[in-house]
Structures are given as C-alpha cells and as structure tokens.
py3Dmol code that shows the C-alpha trace and the ligand (Angstrom):
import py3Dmol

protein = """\
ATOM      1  CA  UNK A   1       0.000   0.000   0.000  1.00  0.00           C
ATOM      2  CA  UNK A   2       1.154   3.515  -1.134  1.00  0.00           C
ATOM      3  CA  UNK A   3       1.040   6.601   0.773  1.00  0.00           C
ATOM      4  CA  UNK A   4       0.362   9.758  -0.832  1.00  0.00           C
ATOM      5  CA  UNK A   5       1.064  12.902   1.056  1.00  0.00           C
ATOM      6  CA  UNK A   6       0.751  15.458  -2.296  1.00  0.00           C
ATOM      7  CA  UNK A   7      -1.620  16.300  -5.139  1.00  0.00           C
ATOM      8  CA  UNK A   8       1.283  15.497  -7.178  1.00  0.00           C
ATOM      9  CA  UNK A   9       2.359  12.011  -5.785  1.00  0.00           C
ATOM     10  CA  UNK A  10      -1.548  11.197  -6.055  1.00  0.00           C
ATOM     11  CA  UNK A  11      -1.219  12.030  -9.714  1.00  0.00           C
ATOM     12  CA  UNK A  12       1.532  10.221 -10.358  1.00  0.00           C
ATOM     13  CA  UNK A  13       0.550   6.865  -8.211  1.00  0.00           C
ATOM     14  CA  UNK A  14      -2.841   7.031 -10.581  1.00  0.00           C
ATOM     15  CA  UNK A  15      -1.337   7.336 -13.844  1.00  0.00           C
ATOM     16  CA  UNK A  16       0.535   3.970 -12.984  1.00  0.00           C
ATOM     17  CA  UNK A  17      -2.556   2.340 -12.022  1.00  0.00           C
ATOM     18  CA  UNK A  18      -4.165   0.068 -14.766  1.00  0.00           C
ATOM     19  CA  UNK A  19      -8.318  -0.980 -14.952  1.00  0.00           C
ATOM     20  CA  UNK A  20     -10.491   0.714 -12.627  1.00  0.00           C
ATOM     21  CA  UNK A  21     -10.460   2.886  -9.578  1.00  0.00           C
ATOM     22  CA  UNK A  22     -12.477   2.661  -6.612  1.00  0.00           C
ATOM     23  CA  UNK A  23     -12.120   5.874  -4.466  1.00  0.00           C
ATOM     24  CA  UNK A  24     -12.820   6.054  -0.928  1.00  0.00           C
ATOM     25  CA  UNK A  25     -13.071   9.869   0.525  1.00  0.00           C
ATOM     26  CA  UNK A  26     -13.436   9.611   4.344  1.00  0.00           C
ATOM     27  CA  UNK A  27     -12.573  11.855   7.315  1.00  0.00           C
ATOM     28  CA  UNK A  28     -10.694   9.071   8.768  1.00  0.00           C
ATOM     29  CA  UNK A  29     -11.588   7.617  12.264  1.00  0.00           C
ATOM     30  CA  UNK A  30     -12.356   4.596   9.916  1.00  0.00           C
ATOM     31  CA  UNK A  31     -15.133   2.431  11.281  1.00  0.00           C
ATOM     32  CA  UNK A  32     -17.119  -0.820  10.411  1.00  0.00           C
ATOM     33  CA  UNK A  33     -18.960   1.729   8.590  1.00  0.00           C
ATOM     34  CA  UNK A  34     -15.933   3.339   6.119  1.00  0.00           C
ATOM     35  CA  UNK A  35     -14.892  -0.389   5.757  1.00  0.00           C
ATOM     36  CA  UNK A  36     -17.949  -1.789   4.455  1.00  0.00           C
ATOM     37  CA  UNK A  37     -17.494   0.823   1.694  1.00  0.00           C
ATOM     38  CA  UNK A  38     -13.943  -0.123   1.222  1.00  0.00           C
ATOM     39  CA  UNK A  39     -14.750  -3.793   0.950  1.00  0.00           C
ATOM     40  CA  UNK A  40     -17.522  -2.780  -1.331  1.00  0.00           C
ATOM     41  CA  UNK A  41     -14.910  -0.909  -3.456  1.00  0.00           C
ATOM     42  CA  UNK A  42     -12.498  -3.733  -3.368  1.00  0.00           C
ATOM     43  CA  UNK A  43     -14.633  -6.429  -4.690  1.00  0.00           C
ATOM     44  CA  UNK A  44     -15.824  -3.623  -7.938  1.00  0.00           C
ATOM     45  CA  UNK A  45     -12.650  -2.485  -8.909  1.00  0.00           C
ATOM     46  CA  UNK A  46      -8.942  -3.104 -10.020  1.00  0.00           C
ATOM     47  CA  UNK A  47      -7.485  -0.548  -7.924  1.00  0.00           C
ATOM     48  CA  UNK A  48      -8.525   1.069  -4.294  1.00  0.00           C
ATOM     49  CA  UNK A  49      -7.451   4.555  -3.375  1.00  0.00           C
ATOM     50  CA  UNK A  50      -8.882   6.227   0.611  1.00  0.00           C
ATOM     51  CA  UNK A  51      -8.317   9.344   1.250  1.00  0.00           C
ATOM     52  CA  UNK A  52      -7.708  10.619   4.664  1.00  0.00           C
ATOM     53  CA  UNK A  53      -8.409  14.324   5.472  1.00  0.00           C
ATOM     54  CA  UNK A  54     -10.340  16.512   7.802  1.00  0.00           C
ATOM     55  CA  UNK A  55     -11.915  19.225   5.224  1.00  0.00           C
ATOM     56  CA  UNK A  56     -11.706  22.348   6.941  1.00  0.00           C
ATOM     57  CA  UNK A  57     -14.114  24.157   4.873  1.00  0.00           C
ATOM     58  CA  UNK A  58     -16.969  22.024   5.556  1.00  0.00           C
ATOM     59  CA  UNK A  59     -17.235  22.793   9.305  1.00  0.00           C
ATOM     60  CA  UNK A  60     -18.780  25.794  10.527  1.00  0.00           C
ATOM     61  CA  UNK A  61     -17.141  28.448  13.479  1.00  0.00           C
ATOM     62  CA  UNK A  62     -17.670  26.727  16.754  1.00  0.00           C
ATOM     63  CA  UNK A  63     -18.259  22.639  15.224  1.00  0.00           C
ATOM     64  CA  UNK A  64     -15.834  19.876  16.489  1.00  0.00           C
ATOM     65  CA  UNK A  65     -13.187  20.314  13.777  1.00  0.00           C
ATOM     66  CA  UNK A  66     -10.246  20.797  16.336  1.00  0.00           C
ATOM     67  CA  UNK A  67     -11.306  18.473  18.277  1.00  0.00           C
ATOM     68  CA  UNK A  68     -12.979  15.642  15.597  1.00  0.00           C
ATOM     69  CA  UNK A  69     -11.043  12.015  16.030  1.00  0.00           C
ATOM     70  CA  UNK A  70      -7.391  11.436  14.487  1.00  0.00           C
ATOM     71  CA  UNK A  71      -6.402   8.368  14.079  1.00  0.00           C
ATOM     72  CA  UNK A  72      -4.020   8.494  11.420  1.00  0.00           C
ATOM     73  CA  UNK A  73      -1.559   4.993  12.020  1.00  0.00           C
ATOM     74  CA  UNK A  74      -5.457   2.996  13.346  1.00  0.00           C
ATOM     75  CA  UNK A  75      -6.832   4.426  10.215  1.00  0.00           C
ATOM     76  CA  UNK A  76      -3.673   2.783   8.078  1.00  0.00           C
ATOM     77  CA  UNK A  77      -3.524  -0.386   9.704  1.00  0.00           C
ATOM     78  CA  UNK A  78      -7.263  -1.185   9.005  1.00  0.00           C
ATOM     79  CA  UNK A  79      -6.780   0.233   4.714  1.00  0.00           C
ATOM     80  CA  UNK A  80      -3.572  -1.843   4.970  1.00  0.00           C
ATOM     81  CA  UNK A  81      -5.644  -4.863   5.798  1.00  0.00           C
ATOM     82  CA  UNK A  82      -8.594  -4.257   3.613  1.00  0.00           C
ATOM     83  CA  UNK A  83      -6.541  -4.501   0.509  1.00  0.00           C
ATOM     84  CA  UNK A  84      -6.236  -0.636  -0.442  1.00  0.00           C
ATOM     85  CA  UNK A  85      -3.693   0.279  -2.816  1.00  0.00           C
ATOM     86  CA  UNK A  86      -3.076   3.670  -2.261  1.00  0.00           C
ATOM     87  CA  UNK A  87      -3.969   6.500   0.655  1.00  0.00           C
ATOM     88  CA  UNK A  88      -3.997   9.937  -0.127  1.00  0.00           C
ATOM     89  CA  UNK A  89      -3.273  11.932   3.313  1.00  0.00           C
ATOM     90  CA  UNK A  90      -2.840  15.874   2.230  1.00  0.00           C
ATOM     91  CA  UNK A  91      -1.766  18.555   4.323  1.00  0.00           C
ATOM     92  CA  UNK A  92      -4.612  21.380   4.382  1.00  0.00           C
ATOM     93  CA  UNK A  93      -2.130  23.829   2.462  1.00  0.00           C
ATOM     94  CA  UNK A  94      -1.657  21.143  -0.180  1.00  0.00           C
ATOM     95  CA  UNK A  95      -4.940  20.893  -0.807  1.00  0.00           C
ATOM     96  CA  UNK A  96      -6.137  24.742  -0.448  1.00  0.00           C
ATOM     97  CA  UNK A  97      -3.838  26.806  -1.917  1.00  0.00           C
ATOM     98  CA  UNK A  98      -5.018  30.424  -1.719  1.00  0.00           C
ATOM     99  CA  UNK A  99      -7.789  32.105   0.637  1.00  0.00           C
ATOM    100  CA  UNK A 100      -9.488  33.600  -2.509  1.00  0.00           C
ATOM    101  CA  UNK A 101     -10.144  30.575  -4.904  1.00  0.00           C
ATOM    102  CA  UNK A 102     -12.193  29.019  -6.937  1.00  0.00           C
ATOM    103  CA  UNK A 103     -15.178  27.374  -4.916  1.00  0.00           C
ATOM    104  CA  UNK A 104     -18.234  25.323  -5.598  1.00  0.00           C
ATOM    105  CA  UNK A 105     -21.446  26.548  -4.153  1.00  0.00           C
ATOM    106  CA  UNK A 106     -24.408  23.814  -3.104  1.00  0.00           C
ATOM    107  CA  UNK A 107     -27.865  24.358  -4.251  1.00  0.00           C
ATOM    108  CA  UNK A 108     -29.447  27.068  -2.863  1.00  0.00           C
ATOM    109  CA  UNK A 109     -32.848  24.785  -2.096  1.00  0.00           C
ATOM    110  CA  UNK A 110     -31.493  20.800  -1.813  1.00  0.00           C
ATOM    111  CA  UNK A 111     -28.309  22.497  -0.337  1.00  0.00           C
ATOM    112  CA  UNK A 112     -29.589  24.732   2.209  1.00  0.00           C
ATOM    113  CA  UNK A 113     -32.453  22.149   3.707  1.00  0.00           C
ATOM    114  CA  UNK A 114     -32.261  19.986   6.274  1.00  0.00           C
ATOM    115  CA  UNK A 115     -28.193  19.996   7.150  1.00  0.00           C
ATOM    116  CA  UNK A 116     -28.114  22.899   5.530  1.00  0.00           C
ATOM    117  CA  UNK A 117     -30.022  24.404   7.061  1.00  0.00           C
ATOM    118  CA  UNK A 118     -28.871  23.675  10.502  1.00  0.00           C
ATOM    119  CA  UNK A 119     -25.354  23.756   9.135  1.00  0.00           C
ATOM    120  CA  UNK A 120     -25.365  26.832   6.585  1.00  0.00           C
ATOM    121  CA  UNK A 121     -22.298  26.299   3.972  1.00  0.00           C
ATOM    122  CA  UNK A 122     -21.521  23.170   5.333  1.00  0.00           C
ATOM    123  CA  UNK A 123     -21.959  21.188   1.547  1.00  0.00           C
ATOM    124  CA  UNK A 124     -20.375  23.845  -0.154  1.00  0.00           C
ATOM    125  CA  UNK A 125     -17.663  23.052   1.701  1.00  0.00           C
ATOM    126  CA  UNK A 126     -17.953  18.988   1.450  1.00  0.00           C
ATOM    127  CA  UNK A 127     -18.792  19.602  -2.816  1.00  0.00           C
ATOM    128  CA  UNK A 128     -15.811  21.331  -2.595  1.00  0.00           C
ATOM    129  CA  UNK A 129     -13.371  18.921  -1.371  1.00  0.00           C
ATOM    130  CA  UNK A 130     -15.378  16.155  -3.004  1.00  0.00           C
ATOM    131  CA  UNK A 131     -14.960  17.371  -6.522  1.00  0.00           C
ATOM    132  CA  UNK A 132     -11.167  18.094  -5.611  1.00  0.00           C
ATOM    133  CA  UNK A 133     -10.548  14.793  -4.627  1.00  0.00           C
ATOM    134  CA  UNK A 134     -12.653  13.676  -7.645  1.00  0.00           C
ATOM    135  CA  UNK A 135     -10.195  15.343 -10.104  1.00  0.00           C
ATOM    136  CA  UNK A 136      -6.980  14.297  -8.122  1.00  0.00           C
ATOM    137  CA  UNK A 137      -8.232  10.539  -8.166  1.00  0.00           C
ATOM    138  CA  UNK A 138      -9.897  10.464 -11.182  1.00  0.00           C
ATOM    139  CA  UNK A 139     -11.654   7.202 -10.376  1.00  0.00           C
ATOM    140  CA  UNK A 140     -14.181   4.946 -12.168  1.00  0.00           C
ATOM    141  CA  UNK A 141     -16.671   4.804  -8.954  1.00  0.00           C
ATOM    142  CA  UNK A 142     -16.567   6.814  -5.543  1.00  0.00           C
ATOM    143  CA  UNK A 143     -18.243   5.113  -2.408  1.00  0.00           C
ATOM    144  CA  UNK A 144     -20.630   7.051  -0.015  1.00  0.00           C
ATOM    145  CA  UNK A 145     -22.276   5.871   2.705  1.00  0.00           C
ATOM    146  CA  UNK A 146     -26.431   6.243   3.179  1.00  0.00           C
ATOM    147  CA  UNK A 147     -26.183   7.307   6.530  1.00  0.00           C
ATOM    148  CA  UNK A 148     -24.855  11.215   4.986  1.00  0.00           C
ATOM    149  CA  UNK A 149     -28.116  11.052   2.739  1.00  0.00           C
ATOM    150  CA  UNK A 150     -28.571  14.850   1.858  1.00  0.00           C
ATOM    151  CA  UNK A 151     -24.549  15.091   1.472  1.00  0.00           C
ATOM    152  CA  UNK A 152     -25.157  11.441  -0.583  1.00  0.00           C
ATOM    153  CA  UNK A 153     -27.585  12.957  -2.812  1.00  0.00           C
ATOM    154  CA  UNK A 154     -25.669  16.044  -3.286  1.00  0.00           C
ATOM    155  CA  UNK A 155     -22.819  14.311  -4.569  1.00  0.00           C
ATOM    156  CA  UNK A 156     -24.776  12.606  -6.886  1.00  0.00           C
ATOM    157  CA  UNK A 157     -26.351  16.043  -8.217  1.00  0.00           C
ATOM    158  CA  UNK A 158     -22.771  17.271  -8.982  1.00  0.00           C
ATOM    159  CA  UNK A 159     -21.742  14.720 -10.618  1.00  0.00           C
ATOM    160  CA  UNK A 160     -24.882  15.064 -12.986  1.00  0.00           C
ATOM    161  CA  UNK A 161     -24.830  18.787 -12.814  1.00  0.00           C
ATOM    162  CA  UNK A 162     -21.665  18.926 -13.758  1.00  0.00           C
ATOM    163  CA  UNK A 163     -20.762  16.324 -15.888  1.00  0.00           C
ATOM    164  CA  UNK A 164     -18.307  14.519 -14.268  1.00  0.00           C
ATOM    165  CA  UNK A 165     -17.649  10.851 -15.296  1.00  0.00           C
ATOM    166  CA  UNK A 166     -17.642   9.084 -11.928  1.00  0.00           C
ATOM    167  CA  UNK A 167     -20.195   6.296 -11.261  1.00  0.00           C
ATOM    168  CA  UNK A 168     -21.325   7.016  -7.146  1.00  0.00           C
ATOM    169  CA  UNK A 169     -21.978   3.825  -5.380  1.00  0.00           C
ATOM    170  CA  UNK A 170     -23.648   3.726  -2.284  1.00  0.00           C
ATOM    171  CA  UNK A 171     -23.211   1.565   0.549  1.00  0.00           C
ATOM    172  CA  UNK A 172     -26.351   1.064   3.596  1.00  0.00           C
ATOM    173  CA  UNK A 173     -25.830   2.859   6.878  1.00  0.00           C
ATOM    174  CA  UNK A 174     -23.738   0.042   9.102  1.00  0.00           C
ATOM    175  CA  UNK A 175     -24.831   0.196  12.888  1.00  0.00           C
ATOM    176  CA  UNK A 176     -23.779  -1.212  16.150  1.00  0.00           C
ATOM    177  CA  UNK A 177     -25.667  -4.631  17.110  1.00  0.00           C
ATOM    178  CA  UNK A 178     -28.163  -2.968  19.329  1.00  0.00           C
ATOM    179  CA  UNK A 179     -29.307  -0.105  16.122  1.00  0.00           C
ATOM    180  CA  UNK A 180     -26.998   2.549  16.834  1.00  0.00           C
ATOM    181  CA  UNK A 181     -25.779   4.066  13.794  1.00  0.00           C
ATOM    182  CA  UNK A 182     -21.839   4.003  13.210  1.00  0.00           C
ATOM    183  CA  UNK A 183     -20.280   7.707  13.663  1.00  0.00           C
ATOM    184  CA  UNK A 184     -16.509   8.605  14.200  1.00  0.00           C
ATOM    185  CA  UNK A 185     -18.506  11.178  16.280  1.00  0.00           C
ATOM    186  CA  UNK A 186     -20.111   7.901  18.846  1.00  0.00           C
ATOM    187  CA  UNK A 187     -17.022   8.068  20.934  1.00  0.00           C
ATOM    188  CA  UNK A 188     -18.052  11.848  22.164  1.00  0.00           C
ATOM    189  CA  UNK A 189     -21.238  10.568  23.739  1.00  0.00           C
ATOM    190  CA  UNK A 190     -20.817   9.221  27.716  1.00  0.00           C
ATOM    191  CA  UNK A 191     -22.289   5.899  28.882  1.00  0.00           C
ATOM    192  CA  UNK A 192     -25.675   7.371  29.126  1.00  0.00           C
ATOM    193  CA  UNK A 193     -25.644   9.897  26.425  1.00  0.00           C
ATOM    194  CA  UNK A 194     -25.134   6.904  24.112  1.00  0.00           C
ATOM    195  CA  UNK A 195     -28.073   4.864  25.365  1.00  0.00           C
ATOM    196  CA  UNK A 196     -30.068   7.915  25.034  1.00  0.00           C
ATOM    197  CA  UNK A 197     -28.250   8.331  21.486  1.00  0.00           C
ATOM    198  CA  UNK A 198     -30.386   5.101  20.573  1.00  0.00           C
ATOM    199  CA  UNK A 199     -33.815   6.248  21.021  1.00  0.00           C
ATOM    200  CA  UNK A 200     -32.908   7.996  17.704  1.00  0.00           C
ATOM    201  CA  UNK A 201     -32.752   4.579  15.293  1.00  0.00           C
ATOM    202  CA  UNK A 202     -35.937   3.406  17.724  1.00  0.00           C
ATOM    203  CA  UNK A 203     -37.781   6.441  16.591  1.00  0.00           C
ATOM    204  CA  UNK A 204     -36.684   5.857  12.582  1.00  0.00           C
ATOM    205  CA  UNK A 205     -37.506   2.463  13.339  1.00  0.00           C
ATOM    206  CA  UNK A 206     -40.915   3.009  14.998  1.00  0.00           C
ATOM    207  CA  UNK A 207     -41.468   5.397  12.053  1.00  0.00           C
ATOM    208  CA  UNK A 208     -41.033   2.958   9.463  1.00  0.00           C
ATOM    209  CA  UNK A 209     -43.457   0.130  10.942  1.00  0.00           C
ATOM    210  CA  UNK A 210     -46.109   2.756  11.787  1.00  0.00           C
ATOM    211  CA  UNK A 211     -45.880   4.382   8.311  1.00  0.00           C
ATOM    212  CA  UNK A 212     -47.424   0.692   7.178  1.00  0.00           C
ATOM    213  CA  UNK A 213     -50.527   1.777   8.794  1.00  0.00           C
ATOM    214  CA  UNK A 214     -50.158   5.710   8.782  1.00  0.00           C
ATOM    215  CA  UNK A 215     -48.882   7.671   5.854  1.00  0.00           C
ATOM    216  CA  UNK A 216     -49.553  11.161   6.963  1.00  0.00           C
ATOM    217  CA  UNK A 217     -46.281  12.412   8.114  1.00  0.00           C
ATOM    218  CA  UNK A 218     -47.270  14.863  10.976  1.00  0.00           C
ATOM    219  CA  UNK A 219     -49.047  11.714  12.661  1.00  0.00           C
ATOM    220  CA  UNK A 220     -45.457   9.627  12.164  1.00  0.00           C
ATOM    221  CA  UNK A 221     -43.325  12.699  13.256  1.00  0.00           C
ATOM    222  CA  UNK A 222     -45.779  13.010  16.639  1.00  0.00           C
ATOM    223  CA  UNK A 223     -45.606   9.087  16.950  1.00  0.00           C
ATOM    224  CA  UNK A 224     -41.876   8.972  16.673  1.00  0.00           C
ATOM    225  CA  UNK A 225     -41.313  12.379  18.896  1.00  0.00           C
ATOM    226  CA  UNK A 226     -43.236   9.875  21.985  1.00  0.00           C
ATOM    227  CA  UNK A 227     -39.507   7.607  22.157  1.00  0.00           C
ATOM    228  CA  UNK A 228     -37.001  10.360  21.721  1.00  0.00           C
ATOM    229  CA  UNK A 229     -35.287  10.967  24.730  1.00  0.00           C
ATOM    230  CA  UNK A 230     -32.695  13.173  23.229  1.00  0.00           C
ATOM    231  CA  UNK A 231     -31.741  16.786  24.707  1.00  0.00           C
ATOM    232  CA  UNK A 232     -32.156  18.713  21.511  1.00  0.00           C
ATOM    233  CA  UNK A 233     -34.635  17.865  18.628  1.00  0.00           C
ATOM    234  CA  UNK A 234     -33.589  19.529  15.145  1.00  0.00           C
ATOM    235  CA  UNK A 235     -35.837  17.737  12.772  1.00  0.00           C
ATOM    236  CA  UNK A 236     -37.769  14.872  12.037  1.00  0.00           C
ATOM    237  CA  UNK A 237     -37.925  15.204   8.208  1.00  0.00           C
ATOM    238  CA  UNK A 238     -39.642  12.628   5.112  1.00  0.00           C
ATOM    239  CA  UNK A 239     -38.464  13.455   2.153  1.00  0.00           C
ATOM    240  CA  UNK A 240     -38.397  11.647  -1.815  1.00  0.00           C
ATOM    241  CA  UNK A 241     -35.660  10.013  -3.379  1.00  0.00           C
ATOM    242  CA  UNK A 242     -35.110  13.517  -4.807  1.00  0.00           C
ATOM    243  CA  UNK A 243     -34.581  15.075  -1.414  1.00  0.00           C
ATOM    244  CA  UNK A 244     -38.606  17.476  -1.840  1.00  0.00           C
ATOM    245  CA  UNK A 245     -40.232  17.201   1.559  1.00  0.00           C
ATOM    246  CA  UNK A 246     -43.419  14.993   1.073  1.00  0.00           C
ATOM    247  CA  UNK A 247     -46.912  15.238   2.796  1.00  0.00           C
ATOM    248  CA  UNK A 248     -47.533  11.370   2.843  1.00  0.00           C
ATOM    249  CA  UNK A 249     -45.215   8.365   2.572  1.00  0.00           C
ATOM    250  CA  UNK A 250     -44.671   6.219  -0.380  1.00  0.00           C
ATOM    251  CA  UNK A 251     -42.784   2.698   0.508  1.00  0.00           C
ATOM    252  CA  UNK A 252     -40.141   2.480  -2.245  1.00  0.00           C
ATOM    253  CA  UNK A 253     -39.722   6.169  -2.228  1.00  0.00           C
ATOM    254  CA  UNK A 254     -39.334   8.157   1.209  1.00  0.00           C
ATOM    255  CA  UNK A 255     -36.058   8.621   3.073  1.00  0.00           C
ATOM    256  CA  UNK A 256     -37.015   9.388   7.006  1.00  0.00           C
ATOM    257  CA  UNK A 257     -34.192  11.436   8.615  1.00  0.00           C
ATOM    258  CA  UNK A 258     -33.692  12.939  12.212  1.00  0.00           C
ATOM    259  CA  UNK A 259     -31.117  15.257  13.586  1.00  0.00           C
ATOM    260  CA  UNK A 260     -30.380  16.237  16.680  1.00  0.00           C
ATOM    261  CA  UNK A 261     -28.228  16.673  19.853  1.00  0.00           C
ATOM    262  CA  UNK A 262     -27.288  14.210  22.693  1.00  0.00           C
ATOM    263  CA  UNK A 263     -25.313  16.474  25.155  1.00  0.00           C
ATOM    264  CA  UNK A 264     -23.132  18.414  23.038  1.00  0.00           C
ATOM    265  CA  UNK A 265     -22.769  15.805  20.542  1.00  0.00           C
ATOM    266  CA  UNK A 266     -24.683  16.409  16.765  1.00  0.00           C
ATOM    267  CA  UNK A 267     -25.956  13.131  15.465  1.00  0.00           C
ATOM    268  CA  UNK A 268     -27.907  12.235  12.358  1.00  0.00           C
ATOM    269  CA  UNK A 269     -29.272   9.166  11.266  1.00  0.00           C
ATOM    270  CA  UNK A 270     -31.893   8.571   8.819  1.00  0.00           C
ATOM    271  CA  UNK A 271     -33.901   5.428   7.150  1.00  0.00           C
ATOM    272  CA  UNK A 272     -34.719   4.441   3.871  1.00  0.00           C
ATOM    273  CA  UNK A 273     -38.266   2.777   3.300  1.00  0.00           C
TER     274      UNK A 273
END
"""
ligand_1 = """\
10
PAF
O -18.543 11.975 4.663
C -17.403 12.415 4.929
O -16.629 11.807 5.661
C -16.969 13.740 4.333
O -18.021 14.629 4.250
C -16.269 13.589 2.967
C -17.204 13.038 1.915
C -15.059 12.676 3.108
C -15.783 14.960 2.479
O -14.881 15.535 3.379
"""
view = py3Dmol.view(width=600, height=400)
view.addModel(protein, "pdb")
view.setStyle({"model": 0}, {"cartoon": {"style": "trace"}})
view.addModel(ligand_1, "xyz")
view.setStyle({"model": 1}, {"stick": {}})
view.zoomTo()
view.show()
C-alpha cells in the first residue's frame, strides 16, 4: 500500500494504475462503517485509493473540527488490511492553496435544507473537497455511505450537474448490534448519552413500521417524537428520493431522517423505506 502525502504524488501513483479505480473519501476515524465501503470498493474495482483528510471548509465556526477524532496509524492499519492500494493523506495547504479561490457553491434549495439548514455552507464546503478529490483521483466509482443522505444525494447532483464521469456507489448505513448508527462522532457521547443516542434509530424504526398503517407524516413525526429521549430535537424530516419534503409516505420512495443533539454531541441518522 502507497502513501500519498501530495496532489502530485496522487497524480503520479494514478497514472501507474491500470483498470479501474475505486475511491474512498473519508474523514478518517475509519469504522465498520468506512470499511464496508472499502470492501464494497475492493470487490468492484482493479485498484482502491482512501483518502484521509479533515476538510476544513466544511465545518462551521464553533463545530468539532479541532477536536474531531485522528487516528491516522489505526486508520492505516485497518486500509492496509482491507486490501487498499493507495492512501492519499494531504496537508490542508496542499490541498487549499489560496484564501481567494475558486469554490463550488451547493444548491441554494437541496443544499440549504435539512443539514443545511442547521449547518449553513456546510456542503459547499464537502462539494468542494469532493470534486477536488474527484479530479486528483480520477476514479471509475466513488463510495458514499447512506447514513450522509442529503450530502449522498448532493454528490450525486454534482456529478450530474456537472458532468463529471464518476459512477457514485452507495453503501447502507452500518450500525452497532443494538441499532446505533456508526459515527466517528459515537465516541463523544458518555455511557448514558449513548443509550439515550439510541432512542434515535428506535424512533426511525418506529417510524417505518407505523408508516405501514399511517402515511400522513405529521401523525409519524408526533408518533416517533413519543420515544425520543434526546436533549435537543432539530428535525424529524420525510423526504423523496429527490430530497422534496413529502406530505404522505410512499414505501419504495421516502427517506425518514432525524437530527439532533445528545449532550453536546450532533448526530444524524436517517432510514430508507
Ligand atoms: O462523509 C465524509 O466523511 C466527508 O463529508 C467527505 C465526503 C469525506 C468529504 O470531506
């Protein structure tokens, strides 16, 4: 396994490579959750490339960027293991340049719902080290995890939007045995914050068996407020496939999503039905 530490070592490593490329962008703190999609890359393509790097621009004054996990040699044992070929692990100068560049801005609607909303600028700021990494890497398909569905479907609309010839897998949201859903940000949560933390997948889950019977989603949101036990509610949200809030569920074509706060700690989680 390679290590890249520059745009132009990347560059070089990919010209070398030969078939296709499977590409891997992560924050690193890898978990079950990163490695599913790394497995998932392994078995489609020739060639694996991760990349390891804690995107500045996509955290807003005051989030958990200082403090957000590092776990650089963890994070290369496990890639080691899985089979990747190559890491890319930039410095931020390497990979920003200039404070007055070029940027990418999200939709103003699909990108300034939801996260966005709560997190204003945030998916400029991921488009904008996504579509970096996408023309460092240059792969054949680039892995994203459900459990990010807005940032999921955003990625997708750039790569539409702006023609870029990547294919975006996705791979389902991986969670702990008892329904938690795997975060790099679960090991901020105490003992009890985390079993609080859980009433969150109950709720998607109670959602999802209710919305057999009830499809009116005020009635699922109340029925699914009665289990959280969480200390700050920021939305309970049904949306299409195409991210446009919708009045009643359609099985085959809803995403359910909640966000909110556990003691200081932001979690999302969301559910496909
Ligand atoms: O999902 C993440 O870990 C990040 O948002 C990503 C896609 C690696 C961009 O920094």
């Amino acid at each position: 396994m390679e290590i890249l530490h520059t745009p132009e070592e990347l560059r070089e490593f990919r010209k070398k490579l030969q078939g296709s490329v499977g590409f891997v962008p992560t924050m690193g703190a890898l978990h079950q959750g990163h490695l599913s999609l790394i497995e998932m890359a392994r078995r489609e393509n020739d060639n694996v490339i991760v990349s390891i790097f804690v995107n500045p621009t996509q955290f807003l004054p005051g989030e958990d960027y200082t403090r957000y996990p590092r776990r650089t040699e963890a994070d290369l044992e496990i890639c080691r293991r899985a089979g990747v070929d190559g890491v890319f692990l930039p410095k931020i100068s390497d990979i920003y340049q200039s404070n007055d560049e070029v940027t990418l801005k999200a939709p103003k609607i699909k990108g300034y719902i939801l996260e966005g909303h709560f997190r204003p600028g945030h998916f400029d700021g991921v488009l904008q080290i996504v579509n970096k990494l996408f023309n460092l890497t240059a792969p054949t398909r680039a892995y994203f995890g459900r459990k990010d569905a807005q940032q999921l479907y955003l990625i997708k609309q750039m790569v539409r939007d702006l023609f870029l010839d990547i294919e975006i897998r996705e791979g389902e949201t991986i969670r702990e045995p008892d329904g938690l859903a795997m975060s790099s940000r679960n090991i901020y949560l105490s003992p009890e914050e985390r079993k609080r933390a859980l009433t969150i997948s109950k709720a998607l889950k109670r959602g999802a068996k209710l919305s057999y019977k009830i499809k009116d989603v005020n009635r699922l949101r109340a029925e699914m407020e009665k289990v959280l036990d969480i200390d700050q509610l920021q939305y309970i949200a049904f949306v299409n496939r195409e991210f446009e809030p919708i009045e009643e569920v359609e099985h085959g074509n809803t995403i359910i999503l909640i966000a909110g706060k556990v003691g200081n700690t932001r979690l999302i989680d969301n559910l496909y039905i």
